[in-house]
C-alpha positions in Angstrom: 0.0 0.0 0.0 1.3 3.1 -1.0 1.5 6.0 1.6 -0.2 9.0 1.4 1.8 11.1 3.7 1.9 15.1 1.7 5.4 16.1 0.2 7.2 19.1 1.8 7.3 22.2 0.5 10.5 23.8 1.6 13.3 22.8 3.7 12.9 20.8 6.9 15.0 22.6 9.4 17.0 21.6 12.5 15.4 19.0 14.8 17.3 16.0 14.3 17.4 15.1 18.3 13.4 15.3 18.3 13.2 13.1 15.1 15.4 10.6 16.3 13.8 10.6 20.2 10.7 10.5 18.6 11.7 7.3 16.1 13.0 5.6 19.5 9.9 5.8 21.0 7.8 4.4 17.9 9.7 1.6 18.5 9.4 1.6 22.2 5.6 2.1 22.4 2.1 1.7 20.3 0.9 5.0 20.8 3.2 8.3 20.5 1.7 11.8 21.3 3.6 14.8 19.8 2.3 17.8 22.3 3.4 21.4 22.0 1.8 25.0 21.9 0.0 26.0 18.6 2.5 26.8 16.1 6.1 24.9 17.3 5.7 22.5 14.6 4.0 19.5 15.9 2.5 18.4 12.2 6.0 18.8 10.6 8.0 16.8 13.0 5.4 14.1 12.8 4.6 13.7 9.2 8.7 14.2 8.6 9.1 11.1 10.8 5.7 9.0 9.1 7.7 9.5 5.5 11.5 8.4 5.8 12.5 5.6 4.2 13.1 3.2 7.8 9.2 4.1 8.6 8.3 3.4 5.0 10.0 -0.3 5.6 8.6 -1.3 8.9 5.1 -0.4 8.2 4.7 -3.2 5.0 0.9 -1.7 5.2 1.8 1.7 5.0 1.8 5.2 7.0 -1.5 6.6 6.7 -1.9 10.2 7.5 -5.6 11.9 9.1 -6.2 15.4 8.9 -8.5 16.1 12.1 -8.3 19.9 12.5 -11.3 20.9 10.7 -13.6 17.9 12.7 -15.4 19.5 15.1 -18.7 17.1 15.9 -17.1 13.8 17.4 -20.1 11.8 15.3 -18.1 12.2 12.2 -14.8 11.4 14.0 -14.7 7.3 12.6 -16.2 8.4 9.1 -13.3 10.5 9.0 -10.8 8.3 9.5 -12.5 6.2 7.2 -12.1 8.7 4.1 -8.0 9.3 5.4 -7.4 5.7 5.1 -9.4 5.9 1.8 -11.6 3.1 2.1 -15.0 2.5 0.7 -17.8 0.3 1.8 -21.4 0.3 0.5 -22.4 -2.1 3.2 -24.3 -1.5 5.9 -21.4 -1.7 8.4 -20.7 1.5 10.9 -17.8 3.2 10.5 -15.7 1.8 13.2 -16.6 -2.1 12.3 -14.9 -1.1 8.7 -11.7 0.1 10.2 -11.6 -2.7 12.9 -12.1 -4.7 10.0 -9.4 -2.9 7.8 -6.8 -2.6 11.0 -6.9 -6.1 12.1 -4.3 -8.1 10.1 -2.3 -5.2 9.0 1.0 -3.6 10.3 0.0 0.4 9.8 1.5 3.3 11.1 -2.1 6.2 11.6 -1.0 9.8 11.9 -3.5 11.7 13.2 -3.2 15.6 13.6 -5.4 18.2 15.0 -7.2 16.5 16.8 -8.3 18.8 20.1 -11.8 19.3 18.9 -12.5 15.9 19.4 -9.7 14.7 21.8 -12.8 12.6 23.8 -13.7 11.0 21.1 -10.4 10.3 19.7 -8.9 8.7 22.9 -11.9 6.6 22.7 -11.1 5.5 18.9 -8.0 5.0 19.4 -8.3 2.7 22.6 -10.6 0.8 20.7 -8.0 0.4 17.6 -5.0 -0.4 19.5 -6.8 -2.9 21.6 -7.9 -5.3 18.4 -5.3 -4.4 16.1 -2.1 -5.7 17.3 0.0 -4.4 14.1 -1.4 -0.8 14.4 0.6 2.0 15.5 -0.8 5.5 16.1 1.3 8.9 15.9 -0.7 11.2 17.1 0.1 15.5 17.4 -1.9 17.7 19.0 -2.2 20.6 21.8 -2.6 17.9 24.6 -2.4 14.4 25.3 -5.1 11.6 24.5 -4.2 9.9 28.0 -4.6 6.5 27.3 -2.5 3.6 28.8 0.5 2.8 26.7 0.9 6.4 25.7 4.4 7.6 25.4 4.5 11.8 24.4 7.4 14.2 22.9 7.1 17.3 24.4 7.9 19.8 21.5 10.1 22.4 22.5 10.9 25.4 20.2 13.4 25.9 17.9 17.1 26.5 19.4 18.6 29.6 18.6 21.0 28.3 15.9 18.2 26.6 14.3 15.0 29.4 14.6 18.0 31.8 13.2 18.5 29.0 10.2 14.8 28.4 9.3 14.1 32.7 9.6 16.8 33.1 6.8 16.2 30.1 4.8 12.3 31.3 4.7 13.4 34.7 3.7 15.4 33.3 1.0 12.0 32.4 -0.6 10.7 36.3 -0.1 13.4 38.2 -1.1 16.2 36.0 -2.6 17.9 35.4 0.7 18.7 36.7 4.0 22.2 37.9 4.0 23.1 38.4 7.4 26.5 40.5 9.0 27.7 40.0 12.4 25.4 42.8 13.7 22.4 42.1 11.8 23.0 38.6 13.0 22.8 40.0 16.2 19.5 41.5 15.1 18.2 38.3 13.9 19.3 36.4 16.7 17.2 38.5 18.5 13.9 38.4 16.9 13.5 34.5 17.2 14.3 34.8 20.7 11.5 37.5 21.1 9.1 34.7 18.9 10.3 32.3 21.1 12.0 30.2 18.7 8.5 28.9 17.2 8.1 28.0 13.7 5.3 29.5 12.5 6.1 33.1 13.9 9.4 32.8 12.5 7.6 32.1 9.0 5.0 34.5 9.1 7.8 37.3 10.6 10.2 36.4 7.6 6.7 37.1 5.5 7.3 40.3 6.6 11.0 40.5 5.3 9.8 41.3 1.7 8.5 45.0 3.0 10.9 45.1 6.4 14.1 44.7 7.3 14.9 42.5 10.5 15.5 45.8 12.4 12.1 47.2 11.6 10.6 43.5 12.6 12.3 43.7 15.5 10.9 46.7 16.4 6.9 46.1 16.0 7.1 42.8 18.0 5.2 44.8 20.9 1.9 44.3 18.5 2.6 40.7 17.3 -0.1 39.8 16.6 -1.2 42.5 14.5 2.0 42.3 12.2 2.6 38.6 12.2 -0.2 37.7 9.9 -0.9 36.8 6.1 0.3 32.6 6.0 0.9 31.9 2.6 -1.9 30.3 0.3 -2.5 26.5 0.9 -1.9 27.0 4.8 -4.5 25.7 6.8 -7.0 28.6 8.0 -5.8 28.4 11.8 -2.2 29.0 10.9 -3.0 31.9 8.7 -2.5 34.5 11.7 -0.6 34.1 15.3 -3.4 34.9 17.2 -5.8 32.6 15.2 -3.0 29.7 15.8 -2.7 30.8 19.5 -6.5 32.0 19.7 -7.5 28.2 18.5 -5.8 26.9 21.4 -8.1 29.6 23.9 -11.1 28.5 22.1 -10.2 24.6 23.4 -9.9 25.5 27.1 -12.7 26.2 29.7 -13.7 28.8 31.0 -11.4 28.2 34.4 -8.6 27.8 31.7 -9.1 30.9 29.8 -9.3 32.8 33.4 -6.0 31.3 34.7 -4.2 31.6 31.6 -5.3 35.2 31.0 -4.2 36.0 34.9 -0.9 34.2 34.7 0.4 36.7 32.0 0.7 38.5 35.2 4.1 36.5 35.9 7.2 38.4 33.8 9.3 35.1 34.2 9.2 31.7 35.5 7.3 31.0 38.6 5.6 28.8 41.2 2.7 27.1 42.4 2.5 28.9 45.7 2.8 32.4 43.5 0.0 31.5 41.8 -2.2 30.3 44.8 -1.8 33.8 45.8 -1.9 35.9 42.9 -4.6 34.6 40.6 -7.1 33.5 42.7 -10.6 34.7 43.4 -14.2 34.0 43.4 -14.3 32.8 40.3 -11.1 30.6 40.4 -10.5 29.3 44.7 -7.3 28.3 45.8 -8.5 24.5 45.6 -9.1 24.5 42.0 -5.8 26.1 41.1 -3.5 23.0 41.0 -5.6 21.3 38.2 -6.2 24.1 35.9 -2.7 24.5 35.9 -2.0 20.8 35.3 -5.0 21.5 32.8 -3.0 23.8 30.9 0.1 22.3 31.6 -1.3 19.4 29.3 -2.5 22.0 26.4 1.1 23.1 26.4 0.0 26.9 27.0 2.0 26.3 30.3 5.8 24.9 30.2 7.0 23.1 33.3 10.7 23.3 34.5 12.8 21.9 36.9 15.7 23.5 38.2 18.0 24.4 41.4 15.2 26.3 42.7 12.1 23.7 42.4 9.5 23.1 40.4 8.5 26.2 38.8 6.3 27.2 35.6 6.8 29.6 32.4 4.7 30.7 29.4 6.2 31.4 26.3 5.9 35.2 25.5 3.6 35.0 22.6 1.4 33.0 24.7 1.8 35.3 27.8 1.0 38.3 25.4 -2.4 36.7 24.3 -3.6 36.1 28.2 -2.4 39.5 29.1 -4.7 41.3 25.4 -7.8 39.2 27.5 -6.7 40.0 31.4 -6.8 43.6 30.0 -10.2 43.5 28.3 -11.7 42.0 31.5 -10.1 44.9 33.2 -8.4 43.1 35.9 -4.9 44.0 35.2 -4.5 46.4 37.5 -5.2 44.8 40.4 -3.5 41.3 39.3 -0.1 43.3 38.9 -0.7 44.8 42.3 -1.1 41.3 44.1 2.2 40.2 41.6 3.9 43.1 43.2 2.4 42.5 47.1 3.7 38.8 46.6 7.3 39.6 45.5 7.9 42.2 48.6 7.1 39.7 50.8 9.2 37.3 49.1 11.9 39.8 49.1 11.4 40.4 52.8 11.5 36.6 53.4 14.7 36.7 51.5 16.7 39.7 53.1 16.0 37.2 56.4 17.0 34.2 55.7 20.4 35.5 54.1 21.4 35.3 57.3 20.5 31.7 57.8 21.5 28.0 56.8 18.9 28.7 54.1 21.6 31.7 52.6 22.5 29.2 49.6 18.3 29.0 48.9 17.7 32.3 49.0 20.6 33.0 46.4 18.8 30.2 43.8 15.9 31.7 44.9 16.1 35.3 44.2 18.3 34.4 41.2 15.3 32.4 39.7 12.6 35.4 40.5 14.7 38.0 38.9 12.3 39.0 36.1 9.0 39.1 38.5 11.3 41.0 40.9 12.0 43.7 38.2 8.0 43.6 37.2 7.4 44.1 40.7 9.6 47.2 40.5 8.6 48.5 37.6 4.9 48.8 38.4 5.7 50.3 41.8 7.4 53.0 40.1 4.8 52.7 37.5 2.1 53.8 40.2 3.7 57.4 41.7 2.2 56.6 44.7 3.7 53.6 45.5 7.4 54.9 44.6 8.2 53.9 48.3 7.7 50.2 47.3 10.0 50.2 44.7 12.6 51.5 47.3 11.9 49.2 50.2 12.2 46.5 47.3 15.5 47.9 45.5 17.0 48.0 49.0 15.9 44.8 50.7 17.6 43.2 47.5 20.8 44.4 49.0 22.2 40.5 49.4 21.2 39.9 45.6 23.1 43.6 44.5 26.2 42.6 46.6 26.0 39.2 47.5 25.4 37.5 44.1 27.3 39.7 41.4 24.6 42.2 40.8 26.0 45.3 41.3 25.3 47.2 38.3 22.1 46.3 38.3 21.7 47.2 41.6 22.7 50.6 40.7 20.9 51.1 38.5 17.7 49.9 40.5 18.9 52.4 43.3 19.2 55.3 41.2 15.8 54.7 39.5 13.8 54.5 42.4 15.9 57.5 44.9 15.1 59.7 41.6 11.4 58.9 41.6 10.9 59.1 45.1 11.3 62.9 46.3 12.7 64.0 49.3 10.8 61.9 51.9 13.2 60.3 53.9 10.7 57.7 55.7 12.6 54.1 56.4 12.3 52.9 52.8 14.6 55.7 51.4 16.5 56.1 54.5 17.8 51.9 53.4 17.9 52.9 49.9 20.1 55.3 50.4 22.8 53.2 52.5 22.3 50.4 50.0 23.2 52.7 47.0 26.1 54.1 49.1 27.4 50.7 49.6 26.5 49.8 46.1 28.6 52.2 44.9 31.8 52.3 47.9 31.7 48.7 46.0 32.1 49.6 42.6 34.3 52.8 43.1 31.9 55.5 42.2 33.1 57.2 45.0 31.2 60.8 44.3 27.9 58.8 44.2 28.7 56.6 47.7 29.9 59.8 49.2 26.0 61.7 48.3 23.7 58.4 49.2 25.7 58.2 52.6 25.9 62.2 53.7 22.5 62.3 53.3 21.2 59.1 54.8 23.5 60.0 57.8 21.8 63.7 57.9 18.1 62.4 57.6 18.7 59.6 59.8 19.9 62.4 62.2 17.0 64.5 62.1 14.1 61.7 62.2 16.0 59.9 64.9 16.3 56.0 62.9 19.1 54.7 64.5 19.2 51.6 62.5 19.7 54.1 59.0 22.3 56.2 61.1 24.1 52.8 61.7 24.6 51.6 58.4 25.1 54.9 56.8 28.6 55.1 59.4 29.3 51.3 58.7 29.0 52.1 54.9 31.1 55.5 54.9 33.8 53.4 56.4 33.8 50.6 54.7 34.4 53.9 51.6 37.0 55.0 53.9 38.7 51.6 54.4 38.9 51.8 50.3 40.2 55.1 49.9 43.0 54.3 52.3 42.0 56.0 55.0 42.7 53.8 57.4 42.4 55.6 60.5 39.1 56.7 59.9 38.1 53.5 58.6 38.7 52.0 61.8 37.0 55.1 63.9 33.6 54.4 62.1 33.7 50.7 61.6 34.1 50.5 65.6 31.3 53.4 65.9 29.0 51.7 63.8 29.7 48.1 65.3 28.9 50.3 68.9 25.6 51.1 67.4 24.8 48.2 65.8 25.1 46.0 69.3 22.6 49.0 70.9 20.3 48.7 69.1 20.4 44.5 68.7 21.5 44.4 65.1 23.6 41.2 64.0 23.2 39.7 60.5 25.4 39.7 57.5 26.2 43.6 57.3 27.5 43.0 60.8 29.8 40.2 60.4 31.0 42.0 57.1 32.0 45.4 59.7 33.7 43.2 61.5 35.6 42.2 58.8 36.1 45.0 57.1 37.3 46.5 60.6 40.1 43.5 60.4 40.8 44.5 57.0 41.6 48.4 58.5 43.4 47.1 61.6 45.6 44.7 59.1 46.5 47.4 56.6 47.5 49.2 59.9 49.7 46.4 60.7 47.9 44.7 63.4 47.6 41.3 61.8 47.1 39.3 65.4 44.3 41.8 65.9 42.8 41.1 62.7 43.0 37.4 63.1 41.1 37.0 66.3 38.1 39.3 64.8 37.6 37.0 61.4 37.8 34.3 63.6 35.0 35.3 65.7 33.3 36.5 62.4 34.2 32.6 61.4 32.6 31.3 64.6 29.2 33.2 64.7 29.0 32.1 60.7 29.2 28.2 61.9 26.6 29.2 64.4 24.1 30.9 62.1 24.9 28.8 58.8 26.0 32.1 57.3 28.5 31.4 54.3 28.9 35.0 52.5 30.4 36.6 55.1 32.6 34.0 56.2 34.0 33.9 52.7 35.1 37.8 53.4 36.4 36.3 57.1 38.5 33.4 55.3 40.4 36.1 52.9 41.7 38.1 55.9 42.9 35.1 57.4 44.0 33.9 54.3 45.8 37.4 53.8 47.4 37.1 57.4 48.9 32.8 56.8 50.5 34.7 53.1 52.0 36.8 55.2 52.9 34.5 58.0 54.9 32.5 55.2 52.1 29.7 56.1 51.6 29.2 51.6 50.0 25.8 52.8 47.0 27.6 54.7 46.9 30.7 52.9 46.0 28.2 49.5 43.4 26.4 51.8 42.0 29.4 53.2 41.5 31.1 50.1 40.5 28.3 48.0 37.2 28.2 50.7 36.8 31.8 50.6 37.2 31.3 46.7 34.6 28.3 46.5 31.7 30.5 48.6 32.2 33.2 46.6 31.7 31.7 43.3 29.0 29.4 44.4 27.0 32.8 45.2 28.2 34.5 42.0 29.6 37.4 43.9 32.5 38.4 41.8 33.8 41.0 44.0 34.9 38.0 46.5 35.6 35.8 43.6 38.2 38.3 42.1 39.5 39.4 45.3 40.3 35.8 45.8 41.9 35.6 43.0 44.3 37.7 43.6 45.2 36.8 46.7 45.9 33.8 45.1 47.9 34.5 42.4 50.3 36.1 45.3 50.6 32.6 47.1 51.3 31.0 43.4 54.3 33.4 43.2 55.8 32.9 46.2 55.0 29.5 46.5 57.0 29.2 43.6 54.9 29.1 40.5 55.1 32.4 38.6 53.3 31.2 35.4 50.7 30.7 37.4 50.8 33.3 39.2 50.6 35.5 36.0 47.8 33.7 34.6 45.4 34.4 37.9 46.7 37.9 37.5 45.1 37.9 33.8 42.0 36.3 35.0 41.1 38.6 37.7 41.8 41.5 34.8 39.1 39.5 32.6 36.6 40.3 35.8 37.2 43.5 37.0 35.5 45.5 34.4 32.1 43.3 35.3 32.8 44.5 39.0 34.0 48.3 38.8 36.9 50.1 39.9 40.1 47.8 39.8 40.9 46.7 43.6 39.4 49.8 44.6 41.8 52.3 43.1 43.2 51.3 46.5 46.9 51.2 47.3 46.2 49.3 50.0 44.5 46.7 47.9 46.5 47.0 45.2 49.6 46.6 46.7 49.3 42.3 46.7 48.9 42.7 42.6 52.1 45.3 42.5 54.0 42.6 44.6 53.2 39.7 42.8 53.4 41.2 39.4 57.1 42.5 40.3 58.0 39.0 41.5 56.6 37.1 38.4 58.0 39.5 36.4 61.3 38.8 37.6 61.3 35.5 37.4 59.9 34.6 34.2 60.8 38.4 32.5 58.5 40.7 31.0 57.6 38.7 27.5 57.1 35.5 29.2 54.9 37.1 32.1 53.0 39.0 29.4 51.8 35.3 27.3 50.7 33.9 30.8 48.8 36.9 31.8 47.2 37.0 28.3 46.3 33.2 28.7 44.7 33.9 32.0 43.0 37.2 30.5 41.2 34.5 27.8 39.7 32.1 30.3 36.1 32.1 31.2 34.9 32.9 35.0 34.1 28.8 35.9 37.2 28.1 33.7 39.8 30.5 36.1 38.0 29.4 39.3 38.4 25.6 38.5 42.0 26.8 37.7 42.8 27.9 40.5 40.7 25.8 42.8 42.7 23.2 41.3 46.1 24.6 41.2 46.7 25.0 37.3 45.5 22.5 34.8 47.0 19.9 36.8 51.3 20.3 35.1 53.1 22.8 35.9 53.5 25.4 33.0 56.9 25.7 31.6 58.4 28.6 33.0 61.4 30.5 31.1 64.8 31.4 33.0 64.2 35.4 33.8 66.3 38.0 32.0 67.9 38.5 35.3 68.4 36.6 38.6 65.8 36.9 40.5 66.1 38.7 44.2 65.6 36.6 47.4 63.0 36.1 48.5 61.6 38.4 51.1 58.0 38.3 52.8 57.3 42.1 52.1 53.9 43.6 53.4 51.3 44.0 51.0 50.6 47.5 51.5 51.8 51.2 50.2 54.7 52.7 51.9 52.0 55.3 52.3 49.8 53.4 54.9 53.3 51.6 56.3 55.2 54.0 57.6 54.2 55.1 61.1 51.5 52.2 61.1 53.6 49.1 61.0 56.4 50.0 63.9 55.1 46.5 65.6 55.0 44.5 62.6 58.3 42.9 63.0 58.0 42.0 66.5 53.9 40.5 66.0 55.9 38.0 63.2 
């Protein structure tokens, strides 16, 4: 028997792991289900599978292909199937005895497409099939599952980015002769299947567009997709015609409960979770009982994508699909008050967050605020959105202090502070009062010292006048932490001890505590009082292993990994720093992570590995530019690079030190902390006789004559 299945029109692009999981699973199973949103090319994959040659040899009865999509009275679903496997009978018999008949003794492979509108009635055919015809095979793709026993399903994903940029230019070959694409418009490109989400049909019916548009201009009108993304080519079916018929077919198959969740869940700007959405789109019309299964409900119509990850379980809608729930959640004029409950949800989680930073849970939080990012920013946005909610935005901006500082967000956290101090007047209530000392710190960290210095002076003047000792405490802790990196030691070490004073009146310990303790050991070290020092990270060390705090500690182990370099202890020093080193990249904090580093690359040198040490030194150049300010623009700071690149130097002489360096500067973040973690690649890098002998050895103090002399009397006699 010959098989019917339709010839392609143009190029079949990318999916070769889906064809050949879904030929495994032919083989494996009776009954395969191709699911997927409207669009993401559920017919293709399956017919392309139905025709090659290997399907055309196992099936000796042939592959038999049913177009269901236009079926919409389940009565008619067996005569259908009838007329696809083209059989005719004059009997008397009912449609489903003929194909029972038909199927029996025959080793078919049934494709049956589109078949939503009748998905009852088809599970029900197709249980009946399977079960009398043991040589019969069904392929089915659709929007959601048949659920029958037996049944094995493909989730279809959308295109990859290599692949969606591939079948956008080979389908604007066909409109314009070919899709010629430079680095930058490449760039472009890349870009506008992300924003389609990497699904077929919008890519064809947006390279539709490329005989009157260039990609740019595209690019541009995406915010009214479904408006430009229309006019499918003749011989399409009807319900791929348009985007918003494709994804309005898939509204017209859910309930009413469906269609209400769906529209309220364009709410979420990013992935999310159940308990979000047990708080934020419920109501009346849709209790907290019945949420769970209209989610699993939409879940199985592919509207909803479920993904597991560090943080959970957690839920995303593509962002054509998203857009189409948000058109109907603003026609039923409930927007407004769904983004305030999104917003209301977020600063609790926020709060929840800041918390439990300073908890066993700190490693959590850091997934967890890392995965809530984009409803974080949504929550922000409409806060500022709403001019009388501008204090919001700068309770949330600041509570996200950890995230900012603690897990490599700085710029972003500037940003976030500087948006939401500008939009929020002169009322210094609590909210701006933190926001302030967060943006100070913020920027003391990324050496915007003109900003830090602002933020700081006036949180410590309004703090003053409305009496908030808490915001008069961190704005001192924070202008000497910017002291402590200007090299002011002395000063440094006055208002690190005044703010620690205040902090234990008024009951304060958490992780901006332990890190003023630190930072005070930092001052007092710089100052030469390295015993000092030792005994405060310590403590900071101890009250970390009581509280489960790791951040901090990280800070605490780089001090004492600082003081073992410079107790000639290499051994410890490598261990200590390695930890601190391991924490810091675990939380993403590059600030710890390049500090590290460095430190690092001074134990390599005088541990006798100056390749090495030159390579960590062009690694931590790769990072700083993502942090700010180079070590500060600290001497004090500065002065283990100065040391270590003077001692490498002379060893290996300047060319040699320059190709290591350069090396290093080419490695990736994970690549240079695995590097170093593990001491090199595992062989020791060929390192070439220096231009001159090298001096002695001599443990020197890392820090500027500036801060030694007068400071460091004692040194001598502490060693």
């Amino acid at each position: 028997m010959r098989s019917p299945v339709p010839s392609e029109l143009n190029r079949f692009v990318g999916r070769e792991r889906e064809l050949a999981a879904l030929h495994g699973l032919l083989t494996e199973a009776r009954l395969v289900t191709v699911v997927g949103v409207g669009g993401v090319g559920k017919t293709r994959l399956a017919l392309r599978a139905a025709s090659t040659a290997a399907a055309q040899e196992r099936y000796c009865d042939g592959v038999r292909p049913a177009d269901l999509s236009t079926l919409t009275d389940p009565d008619l679903l067996d005569h259908a199937v009838v007329e696809a496997l083209g059989l005719t009978d004059h009997t008397s018999r009912p449609p489903r005895r003929i194909l029972l008949d038909h199927l029996a003794e025959r080793t078919l492979l049934l494709v049956l497409d589109g078949f939503e509108q009748v998905v009852d009635a088809c599970a029900e055919l197709v249980g009946a099939l399977l079960r009398h015809c043991p040589g019969l095979r069904v392929l089915a793709a659709g929007r959601l599952p048949l659920r029958l026993a037996g049944e094995r399903l493909l989730a279809l994903a959308p295109l990859d980015d290599e692949d969606a940029v591939e079948l956008l230019a080979d389908r604007a070959a066909a409109v314009r002769g070919g899709l010629a694409l430079t680095d930058e418009s490449a760039a472009t490109a890349l870009e506008l299947c992300r924003r389609l989400d990497g699904i077929p049909l919008a890519l064809e019916l947006a390279a539709g567009r490329l005989g009157a548009l260039s990609v740019e201009q595209v690019l541009r009108r995406l915010d009214d997709r479904f408006r430009l993304l229309t006019g499918g080519g003749r011989g399409v079916p009807a319900r791929h015609q348009t985007l918003r018929t494709t994804i309005g077919w898939s509204h017209e198959l859910c309930t009413p409960a469906q269609r209400l969740l769906w529209a309220r869940l364009s709410v979420f700007a990013g992935p999310f979770d159940l308990e979000a959405v047990e708080y934020i789109c419920v109501g009346p019309d849709l209790p907290p009982a019945s949420v769970l299964d209209v989610l699993q409900d939409l879940l199985e119509h592919s509207l909803v994508v479920r993904e597991d990850g560090p943080s959970g379980v957690r839920y995303r809608m593509l962002d054509t699909v998203r857009e189409y729930g948000a058109d109907w959640l603003a026609a039923a004029g409930d927007a407004e008050r769904l983004r305030r409950r999104h917003r209301d949800w977020y600063l609790g989680l926020a709060t929840w967050c800041e918390l439990d930073w300073f908890s066993p849970r700190q490693a959590e939080v850091a997934v967890r605020v890392e995965a809530e990012l984009p409803n974080l920013r949504a929550a922000m946005d409409h806060s500022l959105d709403c001019g009388r909610d501008t204090r919001l935005a700068q309770y949330l901006a600041a509570t996200l202090w950890f995230c900012w500082v603690g897990c490599g967000r700085l710029a972003e956290g500037a940003h976030w502070l500087a948006l939401v101090l500008e939009a929020g007047g002169g009322d210094h209530d609590g909210a701006r009062l933190k926001a302030l000392w967060v943006f100070g710190y913020v920027s003391v960290l990324r050496g915007d010292t003109a900003a830090a210095i602002a933020a700081l002076h006036e949180c410590r003047e309004e703090a003053e006048r409305t009496g908030d000792l808490v915001a008069h405490a961190y704005a001192v802790h924070r202008t000497g932490c910017l002291a402590l990196v200007s090299d002011d030691m002395p000063r440094a070490e006055e208002l690190l001890r005044a703010a620690l004073a205040q902090y234990e009146e008024i009951g304060e310990l958490n992780s901006n505590v332990l890190m003023a303790r630190v930072e005070l050991a930092m001052a007092v070290a710089f100052r030469g009082r390295l015993r000092e020092a030792v005994v405060m990270c310590e403590r900071v060390v101890e009250v970390c292993e009581d509280h489960g705090e790791r951040w901090a500690r990280a800070y605490a182990l780089y001090v004492l990994g600082y003081a073992a370099w410079h107790g000639e202890d290499l051994e410890r020093a490598r261990t200590l720093l390695g930890e601190c080193l391991e924490i810091d990249h675990a939380f993403h904090d590059l600030l710890g992570t390049v500090l590290a580093l460095e430190m690092l690359a001074l134990v390599a040198v005088d541990g006798g590995d100056p390749a090495e040490a030159a390579v960590l030194q062009g690694a931590a150049e790769g990072i700083w530019p993502s942090v700010g300010l180079p070590l500060f623009g600290s001497e004090c700071f500065n002065a283990a690079h100065v040391l270590c690149e003077r001692r490498a130097r002379e060893r290996l002489g300047g060319a040699a030190y320059e190709t290591f360096r350069r090396r290093g500067r080419g490695l990736g973040l994970d690549a240079a902390v695995a590097r170093a973690l593990a001491g090199a690649d595992g062989s020791a890098p060929e390192v070439p006789a220096a231009r001159e002998p090298a001096a002695p050895r001599t443990r020197e103090p890392a820090a500027p004559r500036s801060v030694r002399s007068g400071e460091t009397a004692g040194r001598s006699a502490e060693r």
